[in-house]
C-alpha positions as CSV (number, residue, x, y, z in Angstrom):
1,X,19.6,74.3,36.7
2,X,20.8,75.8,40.2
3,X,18.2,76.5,42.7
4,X,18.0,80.0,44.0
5,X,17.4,80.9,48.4
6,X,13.4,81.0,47.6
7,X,11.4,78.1,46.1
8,X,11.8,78.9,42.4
9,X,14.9,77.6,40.1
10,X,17.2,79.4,38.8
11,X,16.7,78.6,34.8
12,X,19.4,78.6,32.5
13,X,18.5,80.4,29.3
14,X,18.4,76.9,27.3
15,X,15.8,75.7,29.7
16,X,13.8,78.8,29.4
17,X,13.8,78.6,25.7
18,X,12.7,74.9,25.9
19,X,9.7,75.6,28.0
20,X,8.6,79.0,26.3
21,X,8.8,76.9,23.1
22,X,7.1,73.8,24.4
23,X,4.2,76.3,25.6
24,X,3.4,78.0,22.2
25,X,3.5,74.1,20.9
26,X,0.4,73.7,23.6
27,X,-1.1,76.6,23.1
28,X,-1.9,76.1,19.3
29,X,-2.6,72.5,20.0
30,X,-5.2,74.1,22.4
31,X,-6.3,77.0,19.5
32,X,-6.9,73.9,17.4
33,X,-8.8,71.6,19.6
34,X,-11.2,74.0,20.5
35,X,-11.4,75.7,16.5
36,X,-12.3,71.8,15.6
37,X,-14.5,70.7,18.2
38,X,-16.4,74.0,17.7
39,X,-16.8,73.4,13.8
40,X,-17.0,69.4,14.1
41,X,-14.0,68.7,12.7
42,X,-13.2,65.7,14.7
43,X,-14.8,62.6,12.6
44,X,-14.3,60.4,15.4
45,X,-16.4,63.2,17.4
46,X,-16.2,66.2,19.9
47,X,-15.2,63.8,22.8
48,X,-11.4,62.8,21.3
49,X,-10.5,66.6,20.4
50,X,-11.9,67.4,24.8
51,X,-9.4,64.5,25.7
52,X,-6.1,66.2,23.3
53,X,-7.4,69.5,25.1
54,X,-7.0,68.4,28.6
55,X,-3.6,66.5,27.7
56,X,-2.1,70.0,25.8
57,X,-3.0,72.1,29.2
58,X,-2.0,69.5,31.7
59,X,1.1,69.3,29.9
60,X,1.8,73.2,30.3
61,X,0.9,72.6,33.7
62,X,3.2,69.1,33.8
63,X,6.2,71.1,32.0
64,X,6.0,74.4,33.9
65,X,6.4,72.1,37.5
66,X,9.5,69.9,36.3
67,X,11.1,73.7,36.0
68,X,9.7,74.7,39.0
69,X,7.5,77.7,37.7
70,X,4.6,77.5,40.3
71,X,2.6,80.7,39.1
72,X,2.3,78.8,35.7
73,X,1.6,75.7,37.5
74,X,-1.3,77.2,39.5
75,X,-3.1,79.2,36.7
76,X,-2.8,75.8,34.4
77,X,-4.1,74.1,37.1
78,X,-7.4,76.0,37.2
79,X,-7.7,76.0,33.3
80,X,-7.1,72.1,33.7
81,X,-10.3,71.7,35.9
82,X,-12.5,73.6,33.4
83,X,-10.5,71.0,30.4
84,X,-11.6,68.3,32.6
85,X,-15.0,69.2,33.6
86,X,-15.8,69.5,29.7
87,X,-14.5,66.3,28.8
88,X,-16.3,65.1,31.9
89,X,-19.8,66.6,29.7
90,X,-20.1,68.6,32.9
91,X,-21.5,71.5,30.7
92,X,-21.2,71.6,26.6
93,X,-18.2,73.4,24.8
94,X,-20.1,76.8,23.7
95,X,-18.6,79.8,21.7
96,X,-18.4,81.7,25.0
97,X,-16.5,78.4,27.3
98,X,-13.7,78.3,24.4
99,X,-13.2,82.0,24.2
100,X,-12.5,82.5,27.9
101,X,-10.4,79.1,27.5
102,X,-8.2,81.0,24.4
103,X,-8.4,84.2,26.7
104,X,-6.4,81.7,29.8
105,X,-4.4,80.3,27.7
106,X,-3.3,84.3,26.8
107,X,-2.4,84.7,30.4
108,X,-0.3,81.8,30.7
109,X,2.0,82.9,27.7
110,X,1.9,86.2,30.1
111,X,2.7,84.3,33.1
112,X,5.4,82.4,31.3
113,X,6.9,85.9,30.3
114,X,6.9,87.3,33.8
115,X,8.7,84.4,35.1
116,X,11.2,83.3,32.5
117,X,11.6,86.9,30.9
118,X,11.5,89.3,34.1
119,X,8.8,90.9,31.7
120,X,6.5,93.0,34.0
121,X,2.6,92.9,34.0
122,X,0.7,95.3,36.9
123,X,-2.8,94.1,35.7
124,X,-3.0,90.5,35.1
125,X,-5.6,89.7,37.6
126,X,-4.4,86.6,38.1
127,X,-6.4,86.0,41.4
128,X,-9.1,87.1,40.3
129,X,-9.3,85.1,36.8
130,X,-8.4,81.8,38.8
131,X,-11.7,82.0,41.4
132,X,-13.2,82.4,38.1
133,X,-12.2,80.2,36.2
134,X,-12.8,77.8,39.1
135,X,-16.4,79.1,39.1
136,X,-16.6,77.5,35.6
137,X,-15.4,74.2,36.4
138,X,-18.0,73.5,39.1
139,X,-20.7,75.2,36.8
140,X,-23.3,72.6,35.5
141,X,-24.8,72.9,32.0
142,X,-27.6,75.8,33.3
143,X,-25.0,78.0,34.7
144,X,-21.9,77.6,32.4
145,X,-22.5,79.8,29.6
146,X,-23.4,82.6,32.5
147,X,-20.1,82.0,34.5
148,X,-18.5,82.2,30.8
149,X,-20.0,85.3,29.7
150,X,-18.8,87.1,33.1
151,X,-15.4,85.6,32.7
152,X,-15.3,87.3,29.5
153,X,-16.6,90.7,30.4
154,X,-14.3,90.8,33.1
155,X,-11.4,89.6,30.5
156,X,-13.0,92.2,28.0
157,X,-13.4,95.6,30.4
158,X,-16.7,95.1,29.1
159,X,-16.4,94.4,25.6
160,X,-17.8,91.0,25.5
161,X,-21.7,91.7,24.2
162,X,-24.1,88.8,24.8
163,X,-24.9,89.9,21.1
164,X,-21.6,90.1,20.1
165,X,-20.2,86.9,17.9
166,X,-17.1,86.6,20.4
167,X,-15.2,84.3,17.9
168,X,-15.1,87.1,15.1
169,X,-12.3,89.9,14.4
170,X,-13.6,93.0,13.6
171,X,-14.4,93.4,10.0
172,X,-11.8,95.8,8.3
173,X,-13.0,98.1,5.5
174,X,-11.2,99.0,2.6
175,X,-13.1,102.4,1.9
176,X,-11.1,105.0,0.7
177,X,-14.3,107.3,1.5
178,X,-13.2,107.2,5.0
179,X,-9.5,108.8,4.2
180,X,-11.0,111.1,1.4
181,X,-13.3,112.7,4.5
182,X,-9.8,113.7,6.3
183,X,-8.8,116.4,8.2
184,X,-8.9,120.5,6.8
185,X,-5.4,120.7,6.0
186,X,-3.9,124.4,7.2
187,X,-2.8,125.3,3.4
188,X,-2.9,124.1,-0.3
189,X,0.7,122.5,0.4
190,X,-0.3,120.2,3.6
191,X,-3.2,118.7,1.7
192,X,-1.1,117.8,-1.1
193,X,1.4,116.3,1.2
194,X,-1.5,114.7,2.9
195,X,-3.1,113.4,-0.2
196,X,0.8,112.1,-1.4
197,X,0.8,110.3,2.3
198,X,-2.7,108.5,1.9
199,X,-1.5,107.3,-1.4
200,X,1.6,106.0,0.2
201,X,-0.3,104.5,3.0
202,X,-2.5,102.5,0.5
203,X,0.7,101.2,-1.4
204,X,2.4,99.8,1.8
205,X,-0.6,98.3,2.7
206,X,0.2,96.0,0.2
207,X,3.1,95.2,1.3
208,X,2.2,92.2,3.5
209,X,-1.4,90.5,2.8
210,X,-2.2,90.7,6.5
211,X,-2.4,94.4,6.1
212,X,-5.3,94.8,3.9
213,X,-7.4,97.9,4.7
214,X,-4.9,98.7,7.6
215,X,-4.1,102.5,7.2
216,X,-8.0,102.9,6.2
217,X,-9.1,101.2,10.0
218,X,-6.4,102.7,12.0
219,X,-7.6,106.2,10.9
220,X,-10.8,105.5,11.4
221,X,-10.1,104.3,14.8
222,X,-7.6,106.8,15.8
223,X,-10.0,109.3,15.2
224,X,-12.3,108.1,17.2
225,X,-10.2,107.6,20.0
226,X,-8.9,111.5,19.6
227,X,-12.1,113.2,19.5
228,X,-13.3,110.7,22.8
229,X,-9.9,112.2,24.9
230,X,-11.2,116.0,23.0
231,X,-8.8,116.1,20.2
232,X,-5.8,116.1,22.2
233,X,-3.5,115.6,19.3
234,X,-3.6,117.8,16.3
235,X,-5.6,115.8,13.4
236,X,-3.8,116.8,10.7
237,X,-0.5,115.7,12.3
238,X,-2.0,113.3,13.5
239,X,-3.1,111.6,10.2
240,X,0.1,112.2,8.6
241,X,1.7,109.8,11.3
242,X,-1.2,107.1,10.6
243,X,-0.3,107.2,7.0
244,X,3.3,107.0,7.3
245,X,4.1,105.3,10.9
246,X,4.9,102.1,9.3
247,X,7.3,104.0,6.4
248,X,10.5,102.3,7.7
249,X,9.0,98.5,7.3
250,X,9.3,98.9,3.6
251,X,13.1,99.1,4.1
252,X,12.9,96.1,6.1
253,X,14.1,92.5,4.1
254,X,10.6,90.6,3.6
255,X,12.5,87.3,5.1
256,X,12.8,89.3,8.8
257,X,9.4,91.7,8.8
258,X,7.5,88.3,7.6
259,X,8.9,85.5,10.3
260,X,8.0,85.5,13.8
261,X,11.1,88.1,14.7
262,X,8.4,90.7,14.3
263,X,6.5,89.9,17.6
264,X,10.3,90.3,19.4
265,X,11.7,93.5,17.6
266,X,14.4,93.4,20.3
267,X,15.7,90.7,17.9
268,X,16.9,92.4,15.1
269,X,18.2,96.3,14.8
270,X,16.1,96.7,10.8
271,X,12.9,96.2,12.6
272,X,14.0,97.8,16.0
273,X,14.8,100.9,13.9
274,X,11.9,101.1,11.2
275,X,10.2,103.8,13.8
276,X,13.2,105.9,13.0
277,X,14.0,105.4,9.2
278,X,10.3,106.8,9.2
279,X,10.8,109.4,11.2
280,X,14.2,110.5,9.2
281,X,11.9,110.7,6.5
282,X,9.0,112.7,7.3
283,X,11.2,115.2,9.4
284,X,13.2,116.5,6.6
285,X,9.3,117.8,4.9
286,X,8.6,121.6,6.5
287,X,5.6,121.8,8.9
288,X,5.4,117.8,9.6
289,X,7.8,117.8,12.4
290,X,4.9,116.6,15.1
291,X,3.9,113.6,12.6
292,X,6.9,112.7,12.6
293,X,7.7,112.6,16.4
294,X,4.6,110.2,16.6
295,X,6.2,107.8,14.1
296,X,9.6,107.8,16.0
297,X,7.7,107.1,19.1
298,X,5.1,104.7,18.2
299,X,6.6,101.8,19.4
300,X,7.9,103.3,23.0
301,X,6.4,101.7,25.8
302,X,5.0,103.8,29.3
303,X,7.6,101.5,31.6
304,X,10.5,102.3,29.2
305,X,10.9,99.2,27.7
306,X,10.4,100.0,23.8
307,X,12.1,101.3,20.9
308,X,13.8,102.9,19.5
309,X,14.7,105.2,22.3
310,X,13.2,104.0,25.4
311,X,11.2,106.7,26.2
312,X,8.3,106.8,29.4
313,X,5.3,107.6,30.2
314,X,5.2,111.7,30.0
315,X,7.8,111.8,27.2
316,X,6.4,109.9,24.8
317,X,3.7,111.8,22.5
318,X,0.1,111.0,23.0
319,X,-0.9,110.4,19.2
320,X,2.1,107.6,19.3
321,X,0.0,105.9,22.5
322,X,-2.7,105.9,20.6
323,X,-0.8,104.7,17.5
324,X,0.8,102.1,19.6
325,X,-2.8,100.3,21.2
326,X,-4.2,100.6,17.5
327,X,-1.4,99.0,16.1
328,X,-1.1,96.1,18.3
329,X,-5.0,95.9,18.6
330,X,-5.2,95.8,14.5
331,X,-1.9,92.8,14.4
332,X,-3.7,91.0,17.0
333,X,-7.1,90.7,15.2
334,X,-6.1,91.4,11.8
335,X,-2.1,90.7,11.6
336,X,-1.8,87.2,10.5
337,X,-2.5,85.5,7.4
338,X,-3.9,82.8,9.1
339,X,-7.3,83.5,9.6
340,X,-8.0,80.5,12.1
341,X,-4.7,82.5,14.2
342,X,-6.2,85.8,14.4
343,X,-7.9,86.7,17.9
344,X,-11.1,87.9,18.6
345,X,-12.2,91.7,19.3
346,X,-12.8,90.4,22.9
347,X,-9.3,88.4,23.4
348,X,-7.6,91.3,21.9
349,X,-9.0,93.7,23.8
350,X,-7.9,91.7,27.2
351,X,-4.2,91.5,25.6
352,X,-4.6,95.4,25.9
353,X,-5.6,95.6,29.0
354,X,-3.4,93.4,30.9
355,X,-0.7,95.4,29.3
356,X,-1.8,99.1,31.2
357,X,0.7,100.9,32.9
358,X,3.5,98.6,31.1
359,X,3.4,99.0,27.4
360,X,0.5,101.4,27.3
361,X,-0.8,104.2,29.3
362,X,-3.9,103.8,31.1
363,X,-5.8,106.7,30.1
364,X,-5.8,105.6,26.5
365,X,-6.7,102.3,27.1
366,X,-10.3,103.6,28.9
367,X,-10.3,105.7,25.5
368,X,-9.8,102.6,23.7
369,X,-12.0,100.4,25.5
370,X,-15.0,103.1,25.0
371,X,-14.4,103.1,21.4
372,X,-14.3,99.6,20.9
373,X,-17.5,99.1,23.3
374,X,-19.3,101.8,21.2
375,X,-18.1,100.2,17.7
376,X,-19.6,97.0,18.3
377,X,-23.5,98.5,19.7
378,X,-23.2,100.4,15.9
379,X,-22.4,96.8,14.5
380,X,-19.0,98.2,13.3
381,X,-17.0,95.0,14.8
């Protein structure tokens, strides 16, 4: 490890690696502390599982200064206080105090990316999260659920509901109602391709166990999202990409599409070029050419930084935006087997939007935000 002209080392890739790994170690021994002392897991009671919390995030913070990483250091610092004033019985662990804890530790995997990855983020907010996070650490028991609950709706772009159960993922149906009530196809011919494409969708849905109900919710929630921006993107093109965006996947060995490789497609060229195989599919069917263009693109990031072809902002095709926030909204809340690994609507929805202007495009994200805000006042989430 060489140090660099300013104050931060330069890491060799091996120490990276080390620490990124050490962190994820942390951060589900943090998932499970607070998962157990919320349930009452702990026989020897709450107060043991506060004291392993405050050791796995003053470790972070411990780890990230032997490497020199100061932004991790200060975030995990402030996320340390609020460990400490818990274990301290400051204020009581509530549903609200552990979801804005999950949602930190969130941005210090982000944080850790920025500085070990030279992965950008342009709206972390990390100032303003650490005053309040701060805020919650000198709370006492009166005030600590209200400092939490305004952590969270600044987290949440106004997501998190005071009636909202913050700890749930939204519920996904598996009504094939929703798909039979599809677009007007143009002609005979598109709506038996369309009605060939739902079936599809349904068989690759069980594919992975993690994906039950998937095309069925995406629709649904694309739709939504479409007719808030006023139908910008042809429905019935539109639906056809739904159905059929994650076409290539099933050419994909189970061994890769099922390990951790998937959250870093970089890794391997079969999942870097499902978008594609998909695409090489749909385009060779007359009058499907604009589905098709959403599959290709629906992993293409506004900054350039996706696959397959590294596309930006203006050139990549506003159904595969949408697609892309849906999709990463749906494997964040719904994605793992693992039910006690799956996020929250409102910890998802702050993964989205620290991610604006990087891996998706700000306009859709207000879109999205709107639709998820008016889902959970129907009591759809």
């Amino acid at each position: 490890m060489q140090l660099a002209g300013n104050r931060l080392p330069m890491l060799d890739d091996e120490s990276k690696k080390d620490l990124l790994e050490a962190f994820e170690d942390l951060h589900i021994e943090v998932e499970a502390c607070l998962v157990d002392a919320l349930n009452g897991v702990e026989a020897s009671g709450q107060g043991a599982l506060l004291n392993r919390l405050f050791r796995a995030i003053h470790n972070v913070k411990g780890n990230a200064g032997l490497m020199g990483v100061q932004p991790v250091v200060d975030f995990a610092h402030v996320i340390e206080e609020v460990a400490e004033s818990l274990r301290s019985n400051k204020f009581d662990l509530s549903e609200k105090v552990a979801e804005a804890l999950l949602i930190a530790m969130d941005r210090l995997r982000d944080i850790h990316e920025q500085e070990l990855l030279d992965k950008r983020f342009d709206n972390l907010c990390i100032d303003e999260l650490k005053a309040l996070y701060h805020a919650l650490a000198v709370a006492d028991k009166d005030a600590a659920c209200a400092v939490a609950q305004q952590t969270l709706q600044f987290l949440g772009a106004g997501v998190a509901d005071e009636h909202a159960s913050l700890s749930a993922s939204p519920i996904v149906s598996n009504d094939q109602h929703i798909l039979q009530l599809g677009p007007c196809a143009d002609s005979d011919l598109q709506a038996r391709d369309l009605a060939f494409f739902q079936h599809t969708a349904l068989a690759l849905d069980n594919l992975e166990p993690s994906w039950f109900g998937r095309s069925i919710q995406l629709y649904d929630w694309a739709m939504k999202m479409n007719e808030i921006s006023g139908r910008q993107v042809d429905e019935t093109q539109f639906a056809a990409a739904i159905y059929l965006h994650d076409l290539g996947m099933s050419f994909v060995p189970a061994e890769i599409a099922g390990n951790r490789l998937y959250a870093n497609p970089q890794s391997h060229d079969a999942v870097r070029n499902h978008p594609d195989w998909g695409y090489q599919y749909l385009v060779r069917m007359p009058g499907w050419e604009e589905a098709a263009t959403i599959i290709r693109e629906h992993h293409e990031c506004v900054d350039g930084t996706g696959y397959p072809s590294g596309l930006k902002g203006g050139d990549i095709h506003p159904g595969a935006k949408i697609l892309k926030i849906l999709d990463s909204f749906f494997a964040l809340t719904n994605g793992c087997v693992d039910v006690g690994r799956r996020s929250s609507t409102v910890r998802a929805v702050s993964a989205i939007n620290a991610r604006i202007d990087t891996e998706f495009e700000g306009l859709w994200v207000q879109c999205f935000n709107h639709m998820i805000r008016k889902e959970l006042r129907l009591g759809n989430i």
